[in-house]
C-alpha positions in Angstrom: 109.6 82.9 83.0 109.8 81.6 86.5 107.5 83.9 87.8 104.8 83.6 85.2 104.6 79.6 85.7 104.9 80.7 89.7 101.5 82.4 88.6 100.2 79.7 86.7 100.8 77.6 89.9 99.0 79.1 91.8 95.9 80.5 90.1 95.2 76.6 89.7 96.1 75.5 93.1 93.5 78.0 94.4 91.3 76.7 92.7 91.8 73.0 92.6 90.1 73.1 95.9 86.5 73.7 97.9 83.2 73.4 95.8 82.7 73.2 92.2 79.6 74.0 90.2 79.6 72.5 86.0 77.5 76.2 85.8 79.5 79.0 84.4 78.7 81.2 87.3 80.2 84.7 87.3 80.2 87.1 90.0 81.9 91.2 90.5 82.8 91.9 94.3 83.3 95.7 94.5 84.2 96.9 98.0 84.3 100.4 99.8 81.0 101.9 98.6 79.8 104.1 101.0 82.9 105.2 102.5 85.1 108.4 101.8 88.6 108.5 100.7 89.8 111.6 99.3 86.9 114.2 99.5 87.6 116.6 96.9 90.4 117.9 94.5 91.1 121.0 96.9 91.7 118.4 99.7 94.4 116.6 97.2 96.1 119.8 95.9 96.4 121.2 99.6 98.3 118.1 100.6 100.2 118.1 97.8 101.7 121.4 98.6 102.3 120.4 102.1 104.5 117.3 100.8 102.3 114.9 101.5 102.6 112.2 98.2 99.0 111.4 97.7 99.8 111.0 94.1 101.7 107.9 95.3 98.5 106.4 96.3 95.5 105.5 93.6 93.1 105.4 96.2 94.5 109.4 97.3 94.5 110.2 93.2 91.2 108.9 92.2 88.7 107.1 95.3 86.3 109.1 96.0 82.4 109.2 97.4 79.9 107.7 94.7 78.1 110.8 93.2 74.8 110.6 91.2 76.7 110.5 87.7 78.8 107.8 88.4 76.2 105.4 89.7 74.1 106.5 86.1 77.0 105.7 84.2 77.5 102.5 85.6 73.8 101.1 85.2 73.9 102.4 82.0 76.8 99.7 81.3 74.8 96.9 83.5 71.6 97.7 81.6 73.8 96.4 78.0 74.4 93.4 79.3 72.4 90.2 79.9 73.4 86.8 80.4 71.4 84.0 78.7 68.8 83.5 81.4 68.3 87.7 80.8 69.4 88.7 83.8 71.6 92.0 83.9 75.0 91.9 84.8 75.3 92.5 89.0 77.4 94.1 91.4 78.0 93.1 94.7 77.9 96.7 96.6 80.3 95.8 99.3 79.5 99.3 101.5 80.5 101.4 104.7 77.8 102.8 106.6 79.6 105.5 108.7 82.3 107.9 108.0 84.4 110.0 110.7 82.7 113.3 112.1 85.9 115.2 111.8 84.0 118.3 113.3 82.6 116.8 116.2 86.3 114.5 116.7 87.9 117.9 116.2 85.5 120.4 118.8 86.4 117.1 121.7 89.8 117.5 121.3 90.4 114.1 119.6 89.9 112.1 122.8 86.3 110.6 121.0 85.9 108.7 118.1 82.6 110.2 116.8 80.7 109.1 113.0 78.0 110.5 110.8 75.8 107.4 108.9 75.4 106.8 105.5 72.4 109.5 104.6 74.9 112.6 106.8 77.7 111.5 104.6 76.4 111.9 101.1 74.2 114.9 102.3 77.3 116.5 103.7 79.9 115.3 100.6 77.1 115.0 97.5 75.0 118.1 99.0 72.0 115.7 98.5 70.8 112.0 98.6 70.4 110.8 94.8 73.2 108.7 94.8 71.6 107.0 98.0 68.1 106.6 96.1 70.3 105.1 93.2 71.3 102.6 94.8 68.2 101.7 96.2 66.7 101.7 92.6 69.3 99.2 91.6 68.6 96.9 94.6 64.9 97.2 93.6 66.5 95.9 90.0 68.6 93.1 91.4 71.5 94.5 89.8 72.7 96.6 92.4 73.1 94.7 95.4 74.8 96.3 98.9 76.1 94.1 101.0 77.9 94.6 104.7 81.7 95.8 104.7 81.7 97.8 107.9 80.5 100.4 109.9 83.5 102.6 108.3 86.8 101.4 106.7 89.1 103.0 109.7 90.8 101.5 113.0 89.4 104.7 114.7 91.3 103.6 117.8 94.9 103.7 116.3 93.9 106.8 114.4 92.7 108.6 117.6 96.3 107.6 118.7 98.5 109.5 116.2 96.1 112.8 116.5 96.5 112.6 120.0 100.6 112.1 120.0 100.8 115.1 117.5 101.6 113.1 114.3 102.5 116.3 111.8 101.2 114.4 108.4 98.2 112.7 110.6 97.6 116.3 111.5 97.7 117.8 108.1 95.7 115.2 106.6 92.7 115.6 109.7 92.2 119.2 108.7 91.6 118.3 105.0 89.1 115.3 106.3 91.3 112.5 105.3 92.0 109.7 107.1 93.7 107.3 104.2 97.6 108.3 103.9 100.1 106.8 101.3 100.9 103.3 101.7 104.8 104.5 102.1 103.4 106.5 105.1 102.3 103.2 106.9 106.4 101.1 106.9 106.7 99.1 110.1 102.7 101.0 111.4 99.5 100.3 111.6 97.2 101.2 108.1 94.5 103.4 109.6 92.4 101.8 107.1 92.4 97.9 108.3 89.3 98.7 110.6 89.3 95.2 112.1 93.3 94.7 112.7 92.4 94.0 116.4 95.6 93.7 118.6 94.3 93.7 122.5 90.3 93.3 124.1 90.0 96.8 123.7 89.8 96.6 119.4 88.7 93.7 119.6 85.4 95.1 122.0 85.7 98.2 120.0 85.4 96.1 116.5 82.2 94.5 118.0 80.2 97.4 119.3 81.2 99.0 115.2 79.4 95.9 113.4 76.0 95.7 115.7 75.6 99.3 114.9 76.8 98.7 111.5 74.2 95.9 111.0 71.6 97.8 112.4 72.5 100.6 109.7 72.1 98.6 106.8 69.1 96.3 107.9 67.7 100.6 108.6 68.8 101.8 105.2 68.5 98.3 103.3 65.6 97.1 104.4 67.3 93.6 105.2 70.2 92.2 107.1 73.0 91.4 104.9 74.1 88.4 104.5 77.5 88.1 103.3 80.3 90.5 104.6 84.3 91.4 103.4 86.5 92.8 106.3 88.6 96.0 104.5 92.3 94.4 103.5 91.3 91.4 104.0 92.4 91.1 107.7 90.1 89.9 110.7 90.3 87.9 113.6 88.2 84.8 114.3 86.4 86.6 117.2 84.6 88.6 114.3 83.0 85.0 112.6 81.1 85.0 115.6 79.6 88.7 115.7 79.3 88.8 112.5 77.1 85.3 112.7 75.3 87.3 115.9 74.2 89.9 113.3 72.9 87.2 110.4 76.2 87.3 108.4 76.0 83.6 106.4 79.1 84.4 103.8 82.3 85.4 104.4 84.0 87.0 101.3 87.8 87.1 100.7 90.7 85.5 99.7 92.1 82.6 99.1 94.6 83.8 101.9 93.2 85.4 105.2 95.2 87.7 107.1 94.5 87.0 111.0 95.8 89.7 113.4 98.3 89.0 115.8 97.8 89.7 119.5 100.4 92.9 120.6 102.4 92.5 117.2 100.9 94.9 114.7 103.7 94.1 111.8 102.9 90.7 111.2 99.8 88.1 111.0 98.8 84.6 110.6 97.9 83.1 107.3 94.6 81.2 106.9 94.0 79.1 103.9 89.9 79.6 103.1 89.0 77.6 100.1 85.3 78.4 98.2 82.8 76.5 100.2 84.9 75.6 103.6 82.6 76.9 106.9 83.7 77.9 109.9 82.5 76.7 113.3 79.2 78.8 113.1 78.4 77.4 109.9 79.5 80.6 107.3 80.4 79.8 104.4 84.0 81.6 102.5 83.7 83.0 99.2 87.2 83.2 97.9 88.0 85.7 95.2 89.9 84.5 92.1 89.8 87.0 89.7 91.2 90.4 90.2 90.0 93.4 87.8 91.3 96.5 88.9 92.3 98.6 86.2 92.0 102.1 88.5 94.9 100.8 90.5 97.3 100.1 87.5 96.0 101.5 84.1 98.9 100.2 82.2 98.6 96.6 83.2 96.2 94.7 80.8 93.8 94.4 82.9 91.2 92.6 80.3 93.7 89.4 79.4 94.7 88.9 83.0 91.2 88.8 83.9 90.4 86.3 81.1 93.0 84.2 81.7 92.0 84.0 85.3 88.4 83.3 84.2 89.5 80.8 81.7 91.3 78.9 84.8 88.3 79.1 87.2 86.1 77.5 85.1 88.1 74.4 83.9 88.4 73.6 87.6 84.8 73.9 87.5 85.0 76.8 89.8 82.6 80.5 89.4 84.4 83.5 88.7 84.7 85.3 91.6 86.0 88.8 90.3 87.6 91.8 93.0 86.6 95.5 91.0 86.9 98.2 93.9 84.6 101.3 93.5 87.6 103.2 92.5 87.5 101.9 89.0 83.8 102.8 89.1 84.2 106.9 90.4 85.0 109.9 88.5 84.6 112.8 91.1 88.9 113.6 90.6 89.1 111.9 87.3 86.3 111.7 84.9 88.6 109.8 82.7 89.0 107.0 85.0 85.3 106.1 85.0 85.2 106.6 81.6 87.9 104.7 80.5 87.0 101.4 83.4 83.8 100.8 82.3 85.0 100.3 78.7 87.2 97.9 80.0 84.5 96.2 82.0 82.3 96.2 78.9 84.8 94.5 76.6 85.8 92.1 79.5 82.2 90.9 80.2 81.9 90.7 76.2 84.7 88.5 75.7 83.7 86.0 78.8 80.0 86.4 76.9 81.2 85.0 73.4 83.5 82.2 75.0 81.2 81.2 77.4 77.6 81.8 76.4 76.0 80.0 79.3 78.0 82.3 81.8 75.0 83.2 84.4 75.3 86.5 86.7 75.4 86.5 90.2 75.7 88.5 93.6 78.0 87.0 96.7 74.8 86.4 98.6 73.0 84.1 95.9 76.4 82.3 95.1 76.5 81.7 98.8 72.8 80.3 98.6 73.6 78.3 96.0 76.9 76.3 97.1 75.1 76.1 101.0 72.0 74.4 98.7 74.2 71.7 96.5 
């Protein structure tokens, strides 16, 4: 009881504040596009056996690289559904362009971070680009719309670090090309994959040099500069505001709750209140998530009524739906099942905000953004 009005509480109070809009505006964030997590079932099995728990970890069980199927299953879904103004339902590709080179990292002894782009990866994972030239058909749709979340979603520097000091499951996991470990592995250490946890000048130099190239890869690939970005996990530093606003960044997508690094102390951060519409001192503007659809994560959860209910909330504070629907929920590579069964989900959820709010309009992060900076 005390915890469900504790979450009543505070699903208003978020938001109560920032802008407001009387338009039932409705918007799907889906991060780490781009970027590989567990690269094949062999991978998984082998570190299994080695006692390694990646079935502890969804991402470990079921994120992995965006083939050509699961990208046709999903625009199957988004080609169903139209709002009222007949627009399809969009999905704000939140993507990494760059993946480790474990061969190369490997062959220098791991002193060098070294990275293939976006096109090496899916050639080398995929054996071909057609997931790539999906995509860029459903940008050419407006329904499929990348936007910047990295150059790749590592700390390269503190991952160098435990190869180099001989870490045993660090080691084991290298030779299967996996970077992303258990949470449990990561008590009281830094998590490999907050690529912008910068502690000292030299992540903080390194984190810079990662987003101009970044940039420059997705304007390359894109055809545009991006102009919204989400750091992974949510944690970044206010030195990034500015190179990100060096590189055309305009939006800065997140959470209520920002997780700002602190100097030398890798266990703890500073919290950072960013409401929908506050901007910084270069002028970006925060996007602030408030609806959480994640059924990959926790299939057992209902997913669909939590979601609603969230919805429901956003929009009597006058507020868009801003929902968080990682590409795990979207992949089928380990698990067919859970592509499957997560677009059904999203199909019933989008039907049910549909019927109670007919005038609900679809949106990506970057024309949200447009939108509040034009009001």
């Amino acid at each position: 009881m005390y915890k469900q009005l504790k979450n009543t509480i505070s699903r208003n109070f978020q938001n109560a504040i920032g802008w407001r809009t009387n338009r039932k505006l409705l918007v799907i964030e889906s991060d780490d596009w781009g970027s590989i997590r567990m690269p094949s079932k062999i991978s998984y099995n082998n570190l299994l056996k080695l006692g390694i728990p990646v079935d502890k970890s969804p991402y470990n069980r079921l994120d992995i690289l965006e083939t050509e199927e699961d990208l046709l299953a999903l625009f199957d879904v988004i080609d169903q559904i139209k709002d009222n103004t007949g627009k399809n339902l969009k999905i704000t590709a939140n993507s990494i362009m760059a993946n480790p080179d474990f061969e190369m990292i490997k062959q220098v002894g791991f002193e060098d971070y070294h990275y293939i782009n976006l096109e090496d990866t899916y050639q080398r994972y995929n054996g071909n680009l057609r997931a790539l030239e999906l995509i860029k058909e459903g940008l050419s749709k407006n329904f499929f719309i990348p936007q910047l979340h990295g150059r790749e979603h590592l700390h390269p520097l503190e991952w160098l670090k435990a190869l180099q000091q001989g870490d045993q499951e660090t080691l084991y996991a290298f030779r299967e090309e996996v970077w992303g470990h258990p949470d449990t592995y990561f008590n009281n250490k830094m998590n490999f994959s907050s690529a912008f946890h910068t502690l000292n000048k030299d992540h903080i130099n390194f984190a810079r040099t990662a987003l101009f190239e970044a940039s420059a890869m997705f304007e390359n690939i894109f055809g545009f500069k991006s102009e919204s970005f989400i750091a992974p996990r949510y944690i970044w530093d206010k030195n990034l505001e500015g190179i990100l606003n060096e590189n055309g960044v305009k939006y800065l997508q997140g959470k209520i709750v920002q997780l700002s690094p602190i100097p030398d102390n890798p266990n703890k951060f500073k919290k950072k209140i960013n409401y929908l519409g506050k901007k910084n001192e270069f002028c970006q503007t925060y996007l602030t998530r408030n609806v959480f659809f994640e059924p990959g994560q926790a299939p057992k959860f209902d997913w669909v009524n939590d979601a609603l209910n969230r919805i429901r909330i956003a929009y009597q504070w006058n507020k868009p739906a801003i929902i968080s629907m990682h590409r795990i929920n979207f992949v089928g590579g380990l698990d067919v099942q859970n592509r499957t069964a997560n677009l059904n989900l999203l199909q019933i959820l989008i039907n049910k905000v549909m019927v109670e709010y007919p005038d609900v309009e679809f949106l990506s992060s970057n024309e949200l953004g447009k939108i509040i900076d034009n009001e």
